[in-house]
N, C-alpha and C positions, 0 to 999 in steps of 0.2 A: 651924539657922537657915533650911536650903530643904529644901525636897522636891518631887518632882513628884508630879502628879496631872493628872485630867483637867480640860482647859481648856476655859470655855465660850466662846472668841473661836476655837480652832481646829475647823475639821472635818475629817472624815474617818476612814481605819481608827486613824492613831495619834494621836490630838488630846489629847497630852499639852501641860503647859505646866510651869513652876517657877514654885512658891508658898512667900511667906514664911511661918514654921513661927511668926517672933515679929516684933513692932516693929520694922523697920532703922531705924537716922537715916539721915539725907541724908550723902550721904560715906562711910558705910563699907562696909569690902570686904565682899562678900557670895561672890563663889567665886574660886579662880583654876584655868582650866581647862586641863590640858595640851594642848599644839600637837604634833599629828602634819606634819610638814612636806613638803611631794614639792614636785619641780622644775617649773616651769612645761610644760614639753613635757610633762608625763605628764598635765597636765587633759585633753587629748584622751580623754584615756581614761577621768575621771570623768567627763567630760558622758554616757558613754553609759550610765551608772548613777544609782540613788535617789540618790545621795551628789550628785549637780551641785545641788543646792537647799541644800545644806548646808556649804559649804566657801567659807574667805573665805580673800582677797588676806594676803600675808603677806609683806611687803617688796616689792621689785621683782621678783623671782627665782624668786618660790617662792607655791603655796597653802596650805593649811592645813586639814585635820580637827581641829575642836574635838572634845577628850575631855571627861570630867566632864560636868556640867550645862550646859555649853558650847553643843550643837548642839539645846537642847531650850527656850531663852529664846524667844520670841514674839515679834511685829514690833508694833509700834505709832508714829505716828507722833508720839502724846503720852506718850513711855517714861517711866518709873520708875526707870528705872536704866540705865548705860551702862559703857562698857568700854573697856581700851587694851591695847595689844597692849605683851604685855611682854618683847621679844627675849630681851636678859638671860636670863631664865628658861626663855621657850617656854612661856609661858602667855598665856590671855585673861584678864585680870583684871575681874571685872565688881562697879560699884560702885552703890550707891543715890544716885542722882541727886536723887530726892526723899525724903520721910520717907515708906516702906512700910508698914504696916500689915500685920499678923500677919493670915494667910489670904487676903493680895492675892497677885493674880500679879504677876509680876517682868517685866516690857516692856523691849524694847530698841527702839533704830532701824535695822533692820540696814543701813541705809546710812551708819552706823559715826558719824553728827554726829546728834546730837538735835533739831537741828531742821532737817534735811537732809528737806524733802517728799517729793525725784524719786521716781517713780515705781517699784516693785521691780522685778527682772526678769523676776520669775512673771506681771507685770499687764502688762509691754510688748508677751508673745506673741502 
């Protein structure tokens, strides 16, 4: 249903994205990514690595390393698909928001509401 490939919305050395392999409808699940979880005191210690651009909020307590296809969706602020965080499990589960099209890429909002504008962190610096 996904695969990655190179994306032509990202640049740089790894400008990969996730692309649908067929049709999604609107609504269905398209991956669930496993949650690596650490304690909030230990971010200190991703920000000083690649991995601070890639790790989201995971309850009050805790961050989160998306496994799977998880840390490799693409920001957009007109996504294609979205996601919840499924404690239960320890997964991100990411759904088609809209009907995708076979060979689209798969967009999120990484400020986790679809139609949540602000601004990412990477563009406040």
């Amino acid at each position: 249903m996904i695969e990655v490939n190179k994306s032509p919305i990202s640049d740089g050395e790894f400008n990969r994205g996730v692309f649908a392999t067929c049709d999604i409808p609107k609504g269905q699940l398209i991956h669930e990514a496993p949650v690596l979880p650490y304690p909030n005191e230990e971010h200190q210690l991703i920000e000083h690595t690649v991995l601070a651009d890639y790790v989201f909020e995971y309850g009050q307590n805790h961050g989160a390393i998306i496994l799977g296809y998880g840390m490799l969706f693409n920001h957009s602020y007109e996504p294609n698909a979205t996601y919840e965080i499924n404690f239960d499990n320890h997964t991100f589960d990411y759904y088609a928001y809209k009907d995708i099209k076979a060979g689209e890429e798969i967009l999120i909002n990484y400020n986790g509401d679809v139609d949540d504008k602000e601004l990412l962190w990477f563009h406040k610096k």
